[in-house]
VEXTORTI-60573 format. One record per residue (C-alpha): residue number from 1; x, y, z; chain. Coordinates in Angstrom, 1 decimal, always signed. Each point is the difference from the previous one (the first is absolute). Layout:
BEGIN
k = NUM, c1 = X, c2 = Y, c3 = Z, c = A
...
END
This chain:
BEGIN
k = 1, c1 = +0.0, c2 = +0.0, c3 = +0.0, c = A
k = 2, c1 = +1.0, c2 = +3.2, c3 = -0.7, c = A
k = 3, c1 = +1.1, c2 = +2.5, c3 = +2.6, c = A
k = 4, c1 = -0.5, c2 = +3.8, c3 = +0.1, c = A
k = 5, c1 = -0.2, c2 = +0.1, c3 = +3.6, c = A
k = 6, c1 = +2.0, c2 = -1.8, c3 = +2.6, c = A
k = 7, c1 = -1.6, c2 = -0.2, c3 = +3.4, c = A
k = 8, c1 = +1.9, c2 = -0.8, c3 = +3.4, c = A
k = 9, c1 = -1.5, c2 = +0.0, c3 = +3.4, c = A
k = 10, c1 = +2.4, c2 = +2.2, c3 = +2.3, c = A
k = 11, c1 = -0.3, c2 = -2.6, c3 = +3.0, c = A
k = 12, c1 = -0.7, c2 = -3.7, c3 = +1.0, c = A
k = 13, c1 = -3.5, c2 = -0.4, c3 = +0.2, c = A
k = 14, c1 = +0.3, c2 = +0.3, c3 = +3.6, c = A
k = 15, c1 = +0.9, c2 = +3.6, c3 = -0.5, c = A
k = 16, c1 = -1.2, c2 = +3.1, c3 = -0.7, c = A
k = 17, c1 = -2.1, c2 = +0.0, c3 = -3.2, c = A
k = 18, c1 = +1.8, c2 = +2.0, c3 = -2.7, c = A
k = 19, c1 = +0.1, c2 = -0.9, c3 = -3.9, c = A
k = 20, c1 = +2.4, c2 = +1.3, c3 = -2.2, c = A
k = 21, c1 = -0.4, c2 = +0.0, c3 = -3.8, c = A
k = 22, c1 = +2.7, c2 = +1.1, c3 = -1.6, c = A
k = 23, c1 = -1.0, c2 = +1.6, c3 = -4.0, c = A
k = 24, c1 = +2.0, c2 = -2.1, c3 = -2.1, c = A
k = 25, c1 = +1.2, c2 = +2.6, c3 = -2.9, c = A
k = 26, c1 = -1.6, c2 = +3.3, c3 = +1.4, c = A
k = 27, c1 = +2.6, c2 = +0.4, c3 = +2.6, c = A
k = 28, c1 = -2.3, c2 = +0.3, c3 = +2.9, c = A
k = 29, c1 = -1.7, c2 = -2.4, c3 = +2.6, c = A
k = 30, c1 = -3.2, c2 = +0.4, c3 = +1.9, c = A
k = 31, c1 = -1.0, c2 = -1.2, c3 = +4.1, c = A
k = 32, c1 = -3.2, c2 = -1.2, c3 = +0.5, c = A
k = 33, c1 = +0.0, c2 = +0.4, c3 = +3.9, c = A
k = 34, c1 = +2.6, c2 = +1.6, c3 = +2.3, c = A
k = 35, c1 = +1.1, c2 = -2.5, c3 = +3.4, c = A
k = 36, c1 = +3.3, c2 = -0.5, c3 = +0.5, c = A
k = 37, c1 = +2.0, c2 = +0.7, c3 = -3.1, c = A
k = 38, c1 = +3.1, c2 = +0.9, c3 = +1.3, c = A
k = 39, c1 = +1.2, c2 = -3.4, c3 = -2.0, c = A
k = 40, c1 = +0.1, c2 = +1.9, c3 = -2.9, c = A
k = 41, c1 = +3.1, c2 = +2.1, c3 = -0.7, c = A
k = 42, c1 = -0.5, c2 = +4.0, c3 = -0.7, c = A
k = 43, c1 = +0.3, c2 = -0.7, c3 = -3.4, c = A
k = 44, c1 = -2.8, c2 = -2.0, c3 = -0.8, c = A
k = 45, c1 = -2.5, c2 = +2.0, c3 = +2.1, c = A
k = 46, c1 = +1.5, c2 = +3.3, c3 = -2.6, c = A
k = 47, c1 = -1.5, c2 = -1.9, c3 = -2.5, c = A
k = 48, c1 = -3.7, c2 = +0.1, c3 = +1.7, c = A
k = 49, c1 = -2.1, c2 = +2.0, c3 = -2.4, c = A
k = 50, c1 = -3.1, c2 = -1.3, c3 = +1.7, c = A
k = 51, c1 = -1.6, c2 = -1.6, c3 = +3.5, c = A
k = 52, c1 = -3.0, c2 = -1.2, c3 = +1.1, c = A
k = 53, c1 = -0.7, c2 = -0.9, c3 = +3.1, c = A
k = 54, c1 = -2.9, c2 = -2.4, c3 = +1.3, c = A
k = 55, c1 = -0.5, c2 = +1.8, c3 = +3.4, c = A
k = 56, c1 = +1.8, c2 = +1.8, c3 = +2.8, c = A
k = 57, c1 = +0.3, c2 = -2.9, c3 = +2.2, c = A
k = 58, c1 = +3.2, c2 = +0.4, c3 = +1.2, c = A
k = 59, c1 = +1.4, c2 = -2.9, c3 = -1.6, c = A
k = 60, c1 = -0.9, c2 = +1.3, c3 = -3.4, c = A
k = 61, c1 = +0.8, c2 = +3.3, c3 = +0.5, c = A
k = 62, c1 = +3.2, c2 = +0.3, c3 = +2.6, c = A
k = 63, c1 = +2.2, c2 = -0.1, c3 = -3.5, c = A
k = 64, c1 = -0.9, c2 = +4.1, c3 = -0.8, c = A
k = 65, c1 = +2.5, c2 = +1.5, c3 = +2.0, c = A
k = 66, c1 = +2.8, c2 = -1.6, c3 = -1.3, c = A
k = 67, c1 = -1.4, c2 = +0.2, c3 = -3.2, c = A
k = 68, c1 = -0.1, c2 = +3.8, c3 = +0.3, c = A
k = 69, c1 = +3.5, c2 = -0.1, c3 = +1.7, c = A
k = 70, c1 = +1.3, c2 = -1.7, c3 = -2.8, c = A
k = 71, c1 = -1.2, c2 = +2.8, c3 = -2.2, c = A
k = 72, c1 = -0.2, c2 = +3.1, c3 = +1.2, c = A
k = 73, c1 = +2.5, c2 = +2.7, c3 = -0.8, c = A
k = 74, c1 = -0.6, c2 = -1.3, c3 = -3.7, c = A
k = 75, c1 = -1.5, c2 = +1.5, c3 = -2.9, c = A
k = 76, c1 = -2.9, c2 = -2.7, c3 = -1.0, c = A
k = 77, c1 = -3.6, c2 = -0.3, c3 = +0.6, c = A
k = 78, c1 = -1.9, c2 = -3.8, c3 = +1.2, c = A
k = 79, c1 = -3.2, c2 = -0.5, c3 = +0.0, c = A
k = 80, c1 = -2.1, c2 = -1.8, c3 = +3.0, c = A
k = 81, c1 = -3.4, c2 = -1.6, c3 = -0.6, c = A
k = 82, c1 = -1.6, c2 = -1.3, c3 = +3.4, c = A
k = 83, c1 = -3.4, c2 = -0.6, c3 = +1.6, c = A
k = 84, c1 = -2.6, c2 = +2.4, c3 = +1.4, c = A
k = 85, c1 = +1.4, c2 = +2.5, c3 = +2.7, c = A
k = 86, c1 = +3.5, c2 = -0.8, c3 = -1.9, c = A
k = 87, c1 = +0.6, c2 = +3.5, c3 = -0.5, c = A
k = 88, c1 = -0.3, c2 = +0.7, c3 = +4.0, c = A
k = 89, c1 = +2.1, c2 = -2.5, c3 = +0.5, c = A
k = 90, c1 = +3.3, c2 = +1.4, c3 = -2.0, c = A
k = 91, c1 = -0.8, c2 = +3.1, c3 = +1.1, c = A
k = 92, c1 = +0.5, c2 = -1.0, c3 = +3.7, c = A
k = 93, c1 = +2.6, c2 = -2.1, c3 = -0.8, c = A
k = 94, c1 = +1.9, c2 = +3.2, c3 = -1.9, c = A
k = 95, c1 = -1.2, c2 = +2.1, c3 = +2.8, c = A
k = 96, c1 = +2.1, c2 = -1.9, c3 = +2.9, c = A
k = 97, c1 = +3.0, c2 = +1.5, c3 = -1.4, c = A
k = 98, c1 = +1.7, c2 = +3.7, c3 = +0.0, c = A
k = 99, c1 = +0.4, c2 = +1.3, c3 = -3.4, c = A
k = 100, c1 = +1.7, c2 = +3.5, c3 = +0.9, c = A
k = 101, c1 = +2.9, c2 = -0.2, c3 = -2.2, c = A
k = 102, c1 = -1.7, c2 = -1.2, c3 = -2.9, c = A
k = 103, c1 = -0.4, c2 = +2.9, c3 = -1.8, c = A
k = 104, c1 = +4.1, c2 = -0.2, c3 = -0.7, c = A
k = 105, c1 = -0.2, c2 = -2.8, c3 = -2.2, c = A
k = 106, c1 = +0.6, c2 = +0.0, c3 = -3.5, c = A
k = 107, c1 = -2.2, c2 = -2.6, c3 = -0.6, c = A
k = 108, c1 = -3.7, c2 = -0.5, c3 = +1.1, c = A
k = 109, c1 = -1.2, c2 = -3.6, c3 = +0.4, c = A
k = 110, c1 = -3.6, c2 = +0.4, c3 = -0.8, c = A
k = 111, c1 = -2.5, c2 = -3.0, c3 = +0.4, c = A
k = 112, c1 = -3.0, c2 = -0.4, c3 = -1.3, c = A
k = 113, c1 = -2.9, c2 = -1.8, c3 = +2.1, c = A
k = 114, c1 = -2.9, c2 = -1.2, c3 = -1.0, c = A
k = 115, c1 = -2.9, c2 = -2.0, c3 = +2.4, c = A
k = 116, c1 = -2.6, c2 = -1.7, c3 = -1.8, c = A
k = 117, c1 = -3.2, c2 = -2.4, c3 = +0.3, c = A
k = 118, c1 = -0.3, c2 = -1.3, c3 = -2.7, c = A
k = 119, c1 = -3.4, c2 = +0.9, c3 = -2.2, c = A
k = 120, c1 = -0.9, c2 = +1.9, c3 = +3.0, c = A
k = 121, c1 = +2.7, c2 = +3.2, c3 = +0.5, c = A
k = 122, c1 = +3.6, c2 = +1.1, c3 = -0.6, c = A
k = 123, c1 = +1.8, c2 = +2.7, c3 = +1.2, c = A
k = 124, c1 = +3.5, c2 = +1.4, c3 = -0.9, c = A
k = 125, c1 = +2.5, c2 = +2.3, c3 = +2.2, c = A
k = 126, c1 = +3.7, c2 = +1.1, c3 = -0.7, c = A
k = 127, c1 = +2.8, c2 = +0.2, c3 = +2.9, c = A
k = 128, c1 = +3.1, c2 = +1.9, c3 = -1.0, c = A
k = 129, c1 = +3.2, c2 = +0.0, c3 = +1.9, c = A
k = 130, c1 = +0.6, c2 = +3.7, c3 = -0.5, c = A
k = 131, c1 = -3.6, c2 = +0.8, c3 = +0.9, c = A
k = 132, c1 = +0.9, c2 = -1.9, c3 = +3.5, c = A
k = 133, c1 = -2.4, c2 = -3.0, c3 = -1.2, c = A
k = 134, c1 = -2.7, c2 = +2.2, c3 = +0.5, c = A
k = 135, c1 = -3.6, c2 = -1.5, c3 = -1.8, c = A
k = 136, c1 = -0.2, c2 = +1.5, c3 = -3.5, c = A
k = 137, c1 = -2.2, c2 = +0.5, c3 = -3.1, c = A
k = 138, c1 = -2.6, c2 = -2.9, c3 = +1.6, c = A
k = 139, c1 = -2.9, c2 = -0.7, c3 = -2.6, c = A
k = 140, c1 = -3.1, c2 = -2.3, c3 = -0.1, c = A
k = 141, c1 = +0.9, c2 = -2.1, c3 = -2.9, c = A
k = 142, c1 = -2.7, c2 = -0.5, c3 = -2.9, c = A
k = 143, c1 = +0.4, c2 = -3.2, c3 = -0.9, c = A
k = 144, c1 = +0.2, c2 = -2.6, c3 = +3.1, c = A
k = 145, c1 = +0.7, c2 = -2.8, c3 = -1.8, c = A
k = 146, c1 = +1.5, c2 = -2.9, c3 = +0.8, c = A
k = 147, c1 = +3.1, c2 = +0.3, c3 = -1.7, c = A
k = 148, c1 = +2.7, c2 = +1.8, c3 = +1.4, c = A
k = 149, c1 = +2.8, c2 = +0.5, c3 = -2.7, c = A
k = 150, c1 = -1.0, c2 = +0.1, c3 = -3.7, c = A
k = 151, c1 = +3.5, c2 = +0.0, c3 = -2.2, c = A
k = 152, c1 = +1.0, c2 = -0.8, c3 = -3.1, c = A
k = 153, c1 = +1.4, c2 = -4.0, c3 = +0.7, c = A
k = 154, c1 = -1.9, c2 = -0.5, c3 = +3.1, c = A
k = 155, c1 = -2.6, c2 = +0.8, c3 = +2.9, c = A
k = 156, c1 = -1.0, c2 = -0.4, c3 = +3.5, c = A
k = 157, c1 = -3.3, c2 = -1.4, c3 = +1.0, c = A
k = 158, c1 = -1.1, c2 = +0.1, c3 = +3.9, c = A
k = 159, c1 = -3.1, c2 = -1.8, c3 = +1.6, c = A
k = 160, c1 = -1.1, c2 = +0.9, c3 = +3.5, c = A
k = 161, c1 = +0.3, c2 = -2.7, c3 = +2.8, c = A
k = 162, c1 = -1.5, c2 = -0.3, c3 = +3.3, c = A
k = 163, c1 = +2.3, c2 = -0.1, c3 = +2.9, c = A
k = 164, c1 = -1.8, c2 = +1.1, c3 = +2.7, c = A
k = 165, c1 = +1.2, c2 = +3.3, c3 = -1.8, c = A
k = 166, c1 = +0.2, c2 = +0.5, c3 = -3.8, c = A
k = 167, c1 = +3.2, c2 = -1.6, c3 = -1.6, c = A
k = 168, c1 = +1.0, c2 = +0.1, c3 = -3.8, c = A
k = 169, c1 = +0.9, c2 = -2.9, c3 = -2.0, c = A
k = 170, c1 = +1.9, c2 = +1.0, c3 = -3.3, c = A
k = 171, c1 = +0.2, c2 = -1.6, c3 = -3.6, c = A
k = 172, c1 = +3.3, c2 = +1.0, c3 = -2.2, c = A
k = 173, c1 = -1.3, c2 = -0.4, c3 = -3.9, c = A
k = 174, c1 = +2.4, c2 = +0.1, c3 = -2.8, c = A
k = 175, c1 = -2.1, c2 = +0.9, c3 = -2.7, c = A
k = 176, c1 = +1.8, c2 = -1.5, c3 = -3.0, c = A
k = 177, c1 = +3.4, c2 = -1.4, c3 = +0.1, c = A
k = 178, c1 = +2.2, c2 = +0.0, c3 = -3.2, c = A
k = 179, c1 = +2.5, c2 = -3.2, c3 = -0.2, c = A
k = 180, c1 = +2.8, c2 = +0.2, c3 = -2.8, c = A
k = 181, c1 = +0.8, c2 = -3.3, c3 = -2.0, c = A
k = 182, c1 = +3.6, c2 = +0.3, c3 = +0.3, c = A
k = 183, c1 = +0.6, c2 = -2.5, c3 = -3.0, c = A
k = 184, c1 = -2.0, c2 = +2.2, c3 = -2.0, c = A
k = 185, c1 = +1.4, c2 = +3.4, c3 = +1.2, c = A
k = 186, c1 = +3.8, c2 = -1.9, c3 = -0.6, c = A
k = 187, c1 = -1.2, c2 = -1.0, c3 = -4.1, c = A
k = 188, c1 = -1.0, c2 = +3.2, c3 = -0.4, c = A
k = 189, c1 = +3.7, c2 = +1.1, c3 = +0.6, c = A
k = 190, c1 = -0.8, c2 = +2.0, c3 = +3.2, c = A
k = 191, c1 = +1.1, c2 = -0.3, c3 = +3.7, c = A
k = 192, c1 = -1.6, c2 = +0.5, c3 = +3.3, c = A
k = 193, c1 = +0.4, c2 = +3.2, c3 = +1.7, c = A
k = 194, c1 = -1.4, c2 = +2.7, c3 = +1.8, c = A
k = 195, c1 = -1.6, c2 = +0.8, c3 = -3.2, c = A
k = 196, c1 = -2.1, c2 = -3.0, c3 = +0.5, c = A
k = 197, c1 = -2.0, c2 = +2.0, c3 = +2.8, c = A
k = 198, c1 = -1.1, c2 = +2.9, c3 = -2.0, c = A
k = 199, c1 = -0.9, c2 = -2.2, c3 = -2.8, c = A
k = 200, c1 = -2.3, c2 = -2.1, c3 = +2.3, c = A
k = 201, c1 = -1.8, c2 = +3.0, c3 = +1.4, c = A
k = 202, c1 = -0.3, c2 = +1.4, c3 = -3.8, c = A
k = 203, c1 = -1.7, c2 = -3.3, c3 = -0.1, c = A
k = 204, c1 = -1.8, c2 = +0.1, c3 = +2.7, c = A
k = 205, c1 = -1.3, c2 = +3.9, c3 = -0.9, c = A
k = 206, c1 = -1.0, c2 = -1.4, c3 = -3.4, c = A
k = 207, c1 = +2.0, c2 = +2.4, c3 = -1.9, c = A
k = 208, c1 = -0.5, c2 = +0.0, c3 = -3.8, c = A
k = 209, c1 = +1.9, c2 = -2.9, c3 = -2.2, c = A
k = 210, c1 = +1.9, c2 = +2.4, c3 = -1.7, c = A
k = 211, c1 = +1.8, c2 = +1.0, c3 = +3.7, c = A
k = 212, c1 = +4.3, c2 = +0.0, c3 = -0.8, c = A
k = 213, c1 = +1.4, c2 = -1.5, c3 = +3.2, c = A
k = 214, c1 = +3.8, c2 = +0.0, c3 = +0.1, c = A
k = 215, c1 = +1.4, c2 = -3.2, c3 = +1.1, c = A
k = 216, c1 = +3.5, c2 = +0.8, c3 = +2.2, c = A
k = 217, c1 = +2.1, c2 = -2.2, c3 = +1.7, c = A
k = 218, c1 = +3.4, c2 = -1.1, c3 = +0.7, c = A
k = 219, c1 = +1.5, c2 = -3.3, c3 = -2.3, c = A
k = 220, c1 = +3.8, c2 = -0.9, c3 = +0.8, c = A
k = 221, c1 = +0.7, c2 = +3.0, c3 = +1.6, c = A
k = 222, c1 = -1.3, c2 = +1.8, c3 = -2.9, c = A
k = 223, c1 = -2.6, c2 = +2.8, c3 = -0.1, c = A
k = 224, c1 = -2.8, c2 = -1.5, c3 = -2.7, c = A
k = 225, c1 = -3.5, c2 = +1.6, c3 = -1.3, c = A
k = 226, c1 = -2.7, c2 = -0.9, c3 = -2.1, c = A
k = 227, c1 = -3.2, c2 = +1.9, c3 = -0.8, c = A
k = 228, c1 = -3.2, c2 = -2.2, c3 = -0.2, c = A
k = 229, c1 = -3.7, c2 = +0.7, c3 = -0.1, c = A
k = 230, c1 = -2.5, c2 = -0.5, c3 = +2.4, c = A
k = 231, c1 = -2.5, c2 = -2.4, c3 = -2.4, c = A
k = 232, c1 = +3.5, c2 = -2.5, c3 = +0.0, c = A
k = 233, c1 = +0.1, c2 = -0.3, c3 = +3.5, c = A
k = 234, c1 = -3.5, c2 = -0.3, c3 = +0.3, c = A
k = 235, c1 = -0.3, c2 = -2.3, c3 = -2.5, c = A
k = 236, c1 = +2.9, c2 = -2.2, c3 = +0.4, c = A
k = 237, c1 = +1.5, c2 = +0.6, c3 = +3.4, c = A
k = 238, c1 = -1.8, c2 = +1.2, c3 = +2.9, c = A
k = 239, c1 = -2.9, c2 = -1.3, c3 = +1.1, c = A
k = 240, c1 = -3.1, c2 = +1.0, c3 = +2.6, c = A
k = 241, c1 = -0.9, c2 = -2.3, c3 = +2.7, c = A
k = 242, c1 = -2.4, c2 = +0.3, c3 = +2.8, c = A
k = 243, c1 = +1.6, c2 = +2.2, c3 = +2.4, c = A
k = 244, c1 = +1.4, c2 = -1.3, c3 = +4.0, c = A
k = 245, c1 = -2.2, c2 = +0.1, c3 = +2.7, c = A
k = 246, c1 = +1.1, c2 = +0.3, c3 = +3.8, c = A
k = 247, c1 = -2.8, c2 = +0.1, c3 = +2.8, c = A
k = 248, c1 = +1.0, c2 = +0.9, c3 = +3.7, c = A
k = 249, c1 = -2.9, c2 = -0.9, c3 = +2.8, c = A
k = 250, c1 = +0.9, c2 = +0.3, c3 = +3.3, c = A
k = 251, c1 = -2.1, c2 = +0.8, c3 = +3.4, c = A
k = 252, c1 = -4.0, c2 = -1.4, c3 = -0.3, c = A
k = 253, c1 = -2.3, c2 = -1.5, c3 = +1.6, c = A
k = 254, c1 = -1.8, c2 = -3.7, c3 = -1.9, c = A
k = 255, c1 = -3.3, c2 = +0.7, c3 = -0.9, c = A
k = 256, c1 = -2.1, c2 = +0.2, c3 = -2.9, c = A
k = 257, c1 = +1.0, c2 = +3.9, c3 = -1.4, c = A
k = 258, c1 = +3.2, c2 = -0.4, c3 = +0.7, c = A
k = 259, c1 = +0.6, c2 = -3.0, c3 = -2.3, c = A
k = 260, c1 = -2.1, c2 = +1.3, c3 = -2.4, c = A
k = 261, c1 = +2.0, c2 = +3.4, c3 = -0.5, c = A
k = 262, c1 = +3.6, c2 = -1.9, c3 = +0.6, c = A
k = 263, c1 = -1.3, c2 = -2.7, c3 = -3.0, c = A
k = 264, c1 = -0.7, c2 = +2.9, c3 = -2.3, c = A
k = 265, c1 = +2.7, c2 = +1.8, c3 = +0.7, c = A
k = 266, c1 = +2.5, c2 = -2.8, c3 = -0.3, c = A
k = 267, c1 = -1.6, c2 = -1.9, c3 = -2.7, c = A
k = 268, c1 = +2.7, c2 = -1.3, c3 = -2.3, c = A
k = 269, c1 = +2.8, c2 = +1.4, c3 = +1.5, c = A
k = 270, c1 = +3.2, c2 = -1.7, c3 = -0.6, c = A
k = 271, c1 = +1.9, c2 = +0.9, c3 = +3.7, c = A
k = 272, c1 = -2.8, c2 = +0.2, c3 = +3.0, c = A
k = 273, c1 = +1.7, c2 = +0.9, c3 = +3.2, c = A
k = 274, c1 = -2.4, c2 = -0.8, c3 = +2.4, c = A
k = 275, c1 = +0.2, c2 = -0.7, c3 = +3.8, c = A
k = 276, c1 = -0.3, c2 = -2.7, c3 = +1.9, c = A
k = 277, c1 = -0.1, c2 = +1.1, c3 = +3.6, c = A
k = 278, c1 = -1.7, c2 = -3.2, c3 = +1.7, c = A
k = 279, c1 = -0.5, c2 = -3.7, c3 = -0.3, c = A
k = 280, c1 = -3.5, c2 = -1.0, c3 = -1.1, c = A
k = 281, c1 = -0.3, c2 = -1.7, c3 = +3.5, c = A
k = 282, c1 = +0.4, c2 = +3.5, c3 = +1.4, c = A
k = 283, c1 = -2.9, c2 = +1.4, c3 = -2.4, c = A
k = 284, c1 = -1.9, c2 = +1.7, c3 = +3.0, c = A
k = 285, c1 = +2.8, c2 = +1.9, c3 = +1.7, c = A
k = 286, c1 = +0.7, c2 = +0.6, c3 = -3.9, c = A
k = 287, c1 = -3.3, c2 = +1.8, c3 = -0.2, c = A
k = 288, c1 = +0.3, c2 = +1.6, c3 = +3.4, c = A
k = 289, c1 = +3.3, c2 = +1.5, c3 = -1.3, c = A
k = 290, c1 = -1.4, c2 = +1.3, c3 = -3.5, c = A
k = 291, c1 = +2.8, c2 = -2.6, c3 = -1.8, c = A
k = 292, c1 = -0.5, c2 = -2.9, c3 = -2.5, c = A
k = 293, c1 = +1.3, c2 = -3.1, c3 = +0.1, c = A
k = 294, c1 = +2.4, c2 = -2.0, c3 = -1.8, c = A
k = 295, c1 = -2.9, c2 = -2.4, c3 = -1.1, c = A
k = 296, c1 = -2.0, c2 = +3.2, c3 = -0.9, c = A
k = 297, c1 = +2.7, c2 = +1.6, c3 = -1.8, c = A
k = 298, c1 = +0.4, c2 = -3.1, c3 = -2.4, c = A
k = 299, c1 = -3.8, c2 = -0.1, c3 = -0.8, c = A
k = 300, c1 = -0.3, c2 = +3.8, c3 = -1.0, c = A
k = 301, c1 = +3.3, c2 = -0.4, c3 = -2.1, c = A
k = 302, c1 = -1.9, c2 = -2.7, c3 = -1.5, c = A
k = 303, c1 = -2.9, c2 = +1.6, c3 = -0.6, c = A
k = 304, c1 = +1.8, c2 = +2.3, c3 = -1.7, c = A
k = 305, c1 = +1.7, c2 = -1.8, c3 = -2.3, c = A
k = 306, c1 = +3.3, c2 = +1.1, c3 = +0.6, c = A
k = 307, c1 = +3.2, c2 = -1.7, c3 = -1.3, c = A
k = 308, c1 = +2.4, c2 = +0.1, c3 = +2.9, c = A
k = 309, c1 = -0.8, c2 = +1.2, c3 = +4.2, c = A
k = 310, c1 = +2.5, c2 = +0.8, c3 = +1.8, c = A
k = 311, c1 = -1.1, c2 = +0.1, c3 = +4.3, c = A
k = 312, c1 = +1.4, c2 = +2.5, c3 = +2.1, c = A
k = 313, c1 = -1.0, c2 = +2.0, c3 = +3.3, c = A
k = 314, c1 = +0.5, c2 = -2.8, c3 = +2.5, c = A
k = 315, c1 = -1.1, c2 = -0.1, c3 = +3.4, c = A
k = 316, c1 = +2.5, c2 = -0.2, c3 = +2.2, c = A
k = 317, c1 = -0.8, c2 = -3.3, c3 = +2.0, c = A
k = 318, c1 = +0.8, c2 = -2.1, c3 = -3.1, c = A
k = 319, c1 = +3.5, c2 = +0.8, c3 = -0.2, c = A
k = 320, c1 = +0.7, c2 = -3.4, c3 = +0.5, c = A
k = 321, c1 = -2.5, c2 = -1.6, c3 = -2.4, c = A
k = 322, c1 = +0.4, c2 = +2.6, c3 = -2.4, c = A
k = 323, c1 = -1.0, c2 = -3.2, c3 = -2.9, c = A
k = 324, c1 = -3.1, c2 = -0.8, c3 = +1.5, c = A
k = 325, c1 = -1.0, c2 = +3.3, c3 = -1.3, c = A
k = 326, c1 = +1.7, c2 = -0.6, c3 = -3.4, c = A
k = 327, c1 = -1.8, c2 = -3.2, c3 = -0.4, c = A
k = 328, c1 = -3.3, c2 = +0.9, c3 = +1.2, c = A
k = 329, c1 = -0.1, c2 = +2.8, c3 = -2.5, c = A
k = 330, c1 = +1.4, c2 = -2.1, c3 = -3.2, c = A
k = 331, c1 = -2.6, c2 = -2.9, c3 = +0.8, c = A
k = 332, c1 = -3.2, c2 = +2.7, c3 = +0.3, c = A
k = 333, c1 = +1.9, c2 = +1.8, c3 = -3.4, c = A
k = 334, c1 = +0.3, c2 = -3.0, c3 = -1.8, c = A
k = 335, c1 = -3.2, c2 = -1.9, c3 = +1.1, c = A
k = 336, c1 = -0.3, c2 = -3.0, c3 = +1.2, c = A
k = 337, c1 = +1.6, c2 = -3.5, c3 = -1.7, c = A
k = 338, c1 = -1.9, c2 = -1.8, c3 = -2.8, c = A
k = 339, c1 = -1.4, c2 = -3.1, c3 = -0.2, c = A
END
């Protein structure tokens, strides 16, 4: 399968919850919840474009100040998506802090929050380090839909989950995905290179045949170029595929909603990240806690259809059966044996 997007979780699935996808080619990553992430080194969080966080428990949402740490004093802007009250929340968080000497730098850090219930209302505020993270430019959005990010390779989808509080679930949807045969691209008397990326998204835009793309790369230490038209790649070498999908669940209670709108939302996905907090056997202090269980888990992944789950968000009092877990989701995912 092809891969745009390359997911890690940040911890063992007894630790904080914290998924990394790192933007194969775009040179950029996004953070779908913020726990612990001091695992990652300064330079991956700089790639961070966006983050969405689930909720404010502090498990999901310690992770902010070092994020911020990491970044301020440089000239970039992230944007946060979270659930309702989100933007109280970063405002607090900002507000714990003394910002007198901010108005020195020469850069200003600016993020970009937006709190949303999906179908329901969205709202949008700016902090600015030289303002002193002061609440900015808020606005009602129009449109509270439940996509998030709308680009040109990808977007974010978000469902709303009970918690005992409202919690987001997420869905990362490559729209089209452009693979190159390289045995073709090689009889054609071209090379890979970094040309290859702008000649996929020229694909992927649906620019006109007659497009000139020039082909650049480096042959035996030697500079070579070759210019070739769009309707040639199209026709010959690259070619569209359904696009990745990645869905991140996390934090819900098992009941009849909530595995309807994680179903939808995860329906085909290729990656579901899903936890697994308890042991079936444990199903009513499960409930009482607002988690799923491992045997849960496996039956909305299921449901879902989706190619490959991946558990995480253990409790804590199976660190020494961790595989119990493991198994009880795979046998729920994969159904049970056939005659």
């Amino acid at each position: 399968m092809h891969t745009t997007f390359h997911p890690q979780l940040v911890n063992d699935p007894f630790g904080d919850p914290a998924l990394y996808v790192d933007c194969l080619f775009q040179k950029r990553a996004l953070l779908f919840d913020l726990g612990d992430i001091r695992a990652l080194p300064p330079k991956k969080l700089l790639r961070v474009s966006h983050v969405f966080v689930s909720h404010a428990h502090m498990d999901h949402f310690m992770g902010f100040d070092w994020l911020l740490r990491i970044c301020l004093g440089r000239d970039r802007a992230m944007h946060l998506f979270g659930p309702p009250g989100f933007l109280d929340q970063v405002g607090h968080k900002l507000a714990a802090y003394t910002w007198n000497l901010v108005h020195n730098y020469d850069t200003d850090f600016t993020l970009h929050v937006t709190e949303v219930e999906p179908a329901v209302r969205a709202r949008r505020a700016t902090f600015r380090c030289r303002a002193a993270f002061r609440r900015e430019d808020e606005v009602e959005l129009a449109d509270p839909s439940d996509i998030l990010v709308d680009e040109d390779f990808f977007r974010i989808r978000t469902t709303l989950l009970d918690h005992r509080t409202p919690c987001l679930a997420f869905a990362l949807e490559e729209k089209t995905h452009a693979n190159v045969w390289k045995n073709r691209l090689l009889e054609a008397g071209l090379a890979p290179g970094p040309w290859l990326q702008e000649a996929k998204r020229a694909v992927l835009r649906g620019d006109p045949d007659e497009t000139r793309i020039l082909a650049a790369w480096r042959e035996n230490g030697r500079a070579e170029e070759k210019t070739v038209s769009l309707g040639e790649l199209r026709q010959d070498i690259v070619r569209l595929v359904p696009g990745q999908k990645i869905a991140y669940v996390t934090d819900a209670v098992y009941h009849a909603e909530n595995a309807r709108r994680i179903v939808d939302l995860a329906r085909d996905a290729d990656l579901l990240f899903i936890e697994s907090t308890f042991l079936d056997e444990h199903k009513e202090r499960a409930a009482e806690k607002r988690h799923l269980t491992a045997q849960q888990a496996g039956q909305l992944a299921r449901a879902a259809n989706a190619r490959q789950v991946i558990p995480f968000h253990f409790s804590p009092i199976y660190r020494d059966v961790e595989q119990s877990l493991r198994d009880e989701l795979e046998q729920a995912f994969r159904g049970p044996p056939g005659p």
